[in-house]
N, C-alpha and C positions, 0 to 999 in steps of 0.2 A: 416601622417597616413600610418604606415607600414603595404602591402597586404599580406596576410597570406597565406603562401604555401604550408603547410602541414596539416593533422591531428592533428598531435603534437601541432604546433603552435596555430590552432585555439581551442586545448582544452586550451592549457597555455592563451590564451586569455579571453577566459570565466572564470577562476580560478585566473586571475592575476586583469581582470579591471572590473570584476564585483561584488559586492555581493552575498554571496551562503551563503545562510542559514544553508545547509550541513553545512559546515565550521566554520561559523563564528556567525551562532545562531540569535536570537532574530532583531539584528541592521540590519541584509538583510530585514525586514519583513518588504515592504510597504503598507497603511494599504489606499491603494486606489487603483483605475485601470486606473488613467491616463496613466504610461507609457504605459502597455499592451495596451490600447486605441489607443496612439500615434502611439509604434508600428506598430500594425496590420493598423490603418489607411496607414501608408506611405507603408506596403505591399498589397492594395487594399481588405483590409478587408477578410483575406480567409476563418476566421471563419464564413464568411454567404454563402459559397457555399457549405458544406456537413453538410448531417444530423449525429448528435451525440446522447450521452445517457451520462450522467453529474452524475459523483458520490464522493460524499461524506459522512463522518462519521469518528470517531477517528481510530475503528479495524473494519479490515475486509474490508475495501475500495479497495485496492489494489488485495486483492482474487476477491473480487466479479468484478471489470473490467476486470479483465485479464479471468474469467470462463464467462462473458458476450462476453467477443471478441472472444473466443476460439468457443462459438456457432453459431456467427455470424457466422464467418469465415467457419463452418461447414455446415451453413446454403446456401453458396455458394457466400458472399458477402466479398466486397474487404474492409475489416476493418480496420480502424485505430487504434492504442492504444497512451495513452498518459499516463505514471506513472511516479513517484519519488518517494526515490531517486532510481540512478542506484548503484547496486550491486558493478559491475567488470570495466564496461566499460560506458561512457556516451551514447552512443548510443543506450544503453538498455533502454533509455525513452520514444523513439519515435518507433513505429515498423507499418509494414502494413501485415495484417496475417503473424504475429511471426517475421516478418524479419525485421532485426533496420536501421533505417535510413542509406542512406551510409555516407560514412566519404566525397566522393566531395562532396554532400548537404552540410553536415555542414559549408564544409570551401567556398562554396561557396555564403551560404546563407549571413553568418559572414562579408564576404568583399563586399557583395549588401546592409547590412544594417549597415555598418560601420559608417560612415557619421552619421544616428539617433542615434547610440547607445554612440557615442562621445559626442553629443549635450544636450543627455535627462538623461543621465547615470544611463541606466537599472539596475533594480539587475540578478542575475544570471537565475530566478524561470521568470521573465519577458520576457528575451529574447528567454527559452529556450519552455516556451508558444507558445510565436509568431512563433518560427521557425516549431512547430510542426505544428501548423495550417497551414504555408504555405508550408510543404512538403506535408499533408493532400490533401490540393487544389489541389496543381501542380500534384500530382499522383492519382486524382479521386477516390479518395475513396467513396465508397456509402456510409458508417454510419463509423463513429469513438467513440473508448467510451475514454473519459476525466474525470482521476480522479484529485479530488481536491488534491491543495498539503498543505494547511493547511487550517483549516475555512471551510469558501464557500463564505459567503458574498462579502468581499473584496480580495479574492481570485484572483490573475492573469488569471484561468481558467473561471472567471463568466463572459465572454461576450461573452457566445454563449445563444443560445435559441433552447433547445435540444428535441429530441422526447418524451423523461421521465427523471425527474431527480430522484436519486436512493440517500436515506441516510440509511448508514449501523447501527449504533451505536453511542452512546453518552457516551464516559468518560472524567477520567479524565486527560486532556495533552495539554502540550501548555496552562496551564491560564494563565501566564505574559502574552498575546496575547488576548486571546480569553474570558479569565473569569475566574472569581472563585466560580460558581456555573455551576450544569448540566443544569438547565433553559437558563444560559447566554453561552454557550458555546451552546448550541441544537440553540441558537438565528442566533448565526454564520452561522452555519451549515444550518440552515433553509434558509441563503440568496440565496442560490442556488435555490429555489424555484421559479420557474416563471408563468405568466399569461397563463393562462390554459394550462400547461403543466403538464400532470399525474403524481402523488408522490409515490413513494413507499418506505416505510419504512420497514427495514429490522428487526428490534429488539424492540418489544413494551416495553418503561420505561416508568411508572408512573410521573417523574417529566419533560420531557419532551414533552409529548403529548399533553399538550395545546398549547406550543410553537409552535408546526406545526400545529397544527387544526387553529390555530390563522392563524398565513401564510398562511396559502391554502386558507383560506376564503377570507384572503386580495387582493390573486391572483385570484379567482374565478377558482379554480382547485379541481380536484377530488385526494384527496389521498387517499391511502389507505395501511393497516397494514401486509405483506405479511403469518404470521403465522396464522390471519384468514380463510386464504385460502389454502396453501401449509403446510406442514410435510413432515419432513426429521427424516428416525430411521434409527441408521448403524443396521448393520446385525446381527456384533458382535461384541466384545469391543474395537476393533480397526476398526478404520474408512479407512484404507488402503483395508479392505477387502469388502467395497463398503453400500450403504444406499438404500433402499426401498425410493422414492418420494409417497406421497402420494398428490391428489388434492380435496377437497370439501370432503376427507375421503372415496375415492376412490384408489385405486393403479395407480397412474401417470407411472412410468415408476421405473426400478430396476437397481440400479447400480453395476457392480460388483467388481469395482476397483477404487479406488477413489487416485488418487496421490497427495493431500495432506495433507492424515490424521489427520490432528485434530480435534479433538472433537468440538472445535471449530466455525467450518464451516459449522453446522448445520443451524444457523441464515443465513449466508451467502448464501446458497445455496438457502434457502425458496426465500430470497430476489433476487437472478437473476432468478428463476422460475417464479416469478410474472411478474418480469420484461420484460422477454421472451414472457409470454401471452399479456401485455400492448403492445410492438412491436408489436407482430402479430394483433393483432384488429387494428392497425393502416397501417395495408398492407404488413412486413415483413411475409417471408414465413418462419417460423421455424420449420419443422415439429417435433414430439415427437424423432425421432432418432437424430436429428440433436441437439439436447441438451443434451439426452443423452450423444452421442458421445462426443462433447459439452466438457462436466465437466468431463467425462473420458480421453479426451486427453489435458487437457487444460495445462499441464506443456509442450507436446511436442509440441502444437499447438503455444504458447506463450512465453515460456520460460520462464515463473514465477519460483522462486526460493525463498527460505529461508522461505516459510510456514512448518513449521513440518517438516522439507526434513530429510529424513537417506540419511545420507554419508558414512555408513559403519554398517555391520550386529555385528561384531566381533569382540570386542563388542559392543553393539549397541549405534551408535552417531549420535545426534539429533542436528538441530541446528535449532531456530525461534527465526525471527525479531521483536518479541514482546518485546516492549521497554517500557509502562507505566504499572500503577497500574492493569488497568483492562487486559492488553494483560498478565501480569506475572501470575495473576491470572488465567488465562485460559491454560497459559502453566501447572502451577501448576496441574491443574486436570487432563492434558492429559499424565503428570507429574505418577499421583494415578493412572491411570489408566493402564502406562506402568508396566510389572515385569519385574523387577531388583535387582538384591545382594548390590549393594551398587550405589550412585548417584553422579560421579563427577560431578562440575558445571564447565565452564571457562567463566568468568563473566567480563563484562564491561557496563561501563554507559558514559552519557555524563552531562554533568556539571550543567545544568539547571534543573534536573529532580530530582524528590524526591526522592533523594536514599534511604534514612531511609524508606521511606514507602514501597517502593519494599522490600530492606531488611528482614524487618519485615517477611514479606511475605514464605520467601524461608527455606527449612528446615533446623534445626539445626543438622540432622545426616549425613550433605551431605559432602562430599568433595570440600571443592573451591578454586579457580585457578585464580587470579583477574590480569586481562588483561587491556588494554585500546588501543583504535582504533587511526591509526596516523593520528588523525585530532585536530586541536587547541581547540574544544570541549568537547574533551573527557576528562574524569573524571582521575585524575593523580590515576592508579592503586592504589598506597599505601595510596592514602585517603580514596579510596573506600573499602579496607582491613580492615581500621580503623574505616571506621563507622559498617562495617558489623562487627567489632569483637565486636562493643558495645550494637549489638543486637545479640550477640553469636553466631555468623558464625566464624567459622576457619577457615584459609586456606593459600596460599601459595602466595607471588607476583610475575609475572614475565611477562613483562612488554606488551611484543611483542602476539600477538593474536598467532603464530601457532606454538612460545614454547612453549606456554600456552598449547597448545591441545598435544602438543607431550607430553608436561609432565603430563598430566591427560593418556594418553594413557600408557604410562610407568606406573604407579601406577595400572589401569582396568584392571580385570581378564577379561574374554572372558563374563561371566555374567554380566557384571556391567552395565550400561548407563551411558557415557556422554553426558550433556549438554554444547551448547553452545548458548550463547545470553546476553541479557539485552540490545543491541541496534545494531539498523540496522549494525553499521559502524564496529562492531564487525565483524556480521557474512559479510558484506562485503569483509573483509581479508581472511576470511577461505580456503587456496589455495585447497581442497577439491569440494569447490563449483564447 
């Protein structure tokens, strides 16, 4: 058993002897929490020493914890976050108000659980669990928010018992896993639900609302629907230039600058607003500025990246992580809603996802640019050229993510937008970021 010295080494360790679903897709996905159990058992359990906030849903997960920690953290509490995957760098999965784990944690956590991880042979999403929770412990965190990384039920993140668990949305992704209906995939997702722990749901859909009413009642918990209660209107067609909250059809508070634009995030935000109130009834002190603040600073507070983010005015370039049917869909409208003279795309997928259906989706007067991310998952650019030419997208192949943009940026007048997306791992290269 070779001790690991560096940074370097102990990421080539997680990417060489474990499973990463990033990577490698579907065959990472254990569809139990023994290891995480095992794990965390042999680090004394650090997921029962701090209070967390447990969230799940297919879009908008990843917004809504990282605008929930940003309030905390403004709130004056030493927050933990937990997301996947990371952008740039691994360390962007673990942070404590905004700042990422250090690189000795990692490599020293790596060589104290060497020994189990030889024995029980974690997958990547397992070990990198457990590591969070025990930098969480070891640094006192008062409350941590834990986003699920796929599911929730059998999710490496469900063995904590959190102050409220939050579900954003139900589409559709990941059903080789999860289902091939919104019932049996909202079923997943609902296993995050625990005995009387408050539910808040982010997005009321008709086919999945018995699913949770079921749960809740099975737990003996109060959930409830956060657009009941909260409204969110932007100001004006761009959501950059801030949303009126509104609570019980009252004026909650007014935002004047919202950083990360998408229209999108209207659901999202309803849903950390309730969220914020469920904390506080239960002893958090968040006052109204301190959410505010909150969801105004939360890209500097957190360093969330790749929601709607402009990388440049001139001409204007856009890039988001929305990688399935419902997240392109949404881009799409924020899409209509941006003005533009012409719309390149620089377009990539990964291998398991229904390209034709996205496809379908995307406009036929656009310009596109078909990329793929250098990961064994990604969708070989010229197939994905091939299916979109068969539902009449044109456009060019070139192979590498930031030719691709350089050569959509060669062809855009100062009017134009490009686009860049179709999957995390795309915008993950964008040396822009």
């Amino acid at each position: 058993m070779k001790r690991i010295e560096t940074y370097q080494e102990a990421v080539e360790y997680l990417y060489a002897n474990l499973p990463m679903f990033q990577r490698v897709g579907a065959v990472a996905y254990k569809k139990d929490l023994t290891n995480t159990l095992a794990l965390c058992e042999a680090l004394g359990n650090p997921q029962h020493t701090f209070k967390s906030v447990h969230v799940a849903g297919t879009n908008g997960k990843g917004s809504t914890s990282h605008m929930l920690a940003s309030i905390l953290q403004e709130g004056g509490y030493k927050t933990g976050l937990y997301t996947s995957p990371h952008l740039k760098d691994y360390t962007e999965r673990i942070r404590i108000n905004g700042v990422t784990i250090s690189q000795d944690f990692v490599i020293r956590f790596l060589n104290k659980i060497q020994p189990v991880i030889e024995t029980i042979q974690p997958s990547f999403f397992e070990i990198t669990v457990a590591m969070a929770f025990a930098y969480f412990a070891e640094e006192g965190v008062d409350i941590a928010v834990i986003e699920v990384g796929l599911g929730g039920r059998l999710d490496s993140t469900n063995i904590i018992k959190p102050e409220v668990s939050v579900i954003t949305n139900i589409g559709w992704d990941h059903m080789e896993m999860l289902g091939d209906t919104l019932p049996k995939i909202a079923f997943e997702k609902a296993g995050i639900i625990k005995q009387n722990v408050p539910v808040v749901i982010s997005q009321r859909q008709a086919e999945t609302t018995n699913v949770f009413a079921h749960k809740a009642e099975l737990e003996d918990t109060n959930l409830c629907y956060a657009e009941d209660f909260y409204k969110v209107n932007w100001q004006n067609a761009s959501p950059f230039e801030g949303f009126t909250a509104h609570w019980n059809g009252e004026v909650f508070f007014e935002c004047k600058h919202f950083p990360l634009g998408g229209l999108y995030q209207q659901r999202n935000i309803q849903g950390v607003l309730m969220t914020a109130e469920i904390l506080q009834e239960q002893g958090f002190v968040l006052p109204v500025e301190a959410i505010q603040t909150g969801i105004e600073k939360v890209v500097i507070n957190t360093g969330l990246k790749g929601r709607w983010q402009k990388l440049q005015d001139s001409p204007l370039m856009i890039c988001d992580t929305g990688h399935n049917k419902d997240g392109i869909e949404q881009v799409l409208q924020q899409l209509k809603a941006t003005p533009y003279a012409t719309l390149h795309m620089v377009m990539g997928m990964v291998k398991e996802k229904d390209a034709v259906s996205v496809l379908k989706l995307l406009p036929t007067d656009a310009k596109y640019y078909f990329c793929q991310a250098n990961i064994p998952r990604a969708e070989a650019a010229e197939v994905l050229a091939a299916k979109a030419l068969a539902v009449g997208l044109q456009g060019v192949v070139i192979k590498d993510v930031n030719k691709a943009i350089a050569e959509a940026k060669r062809h855009a007048t100062k009017d134009d937008l490009i686009f860049i997306g179709g999957s995390t791992f795309v915008v993950a290269e964008i040396e822009q970021l």
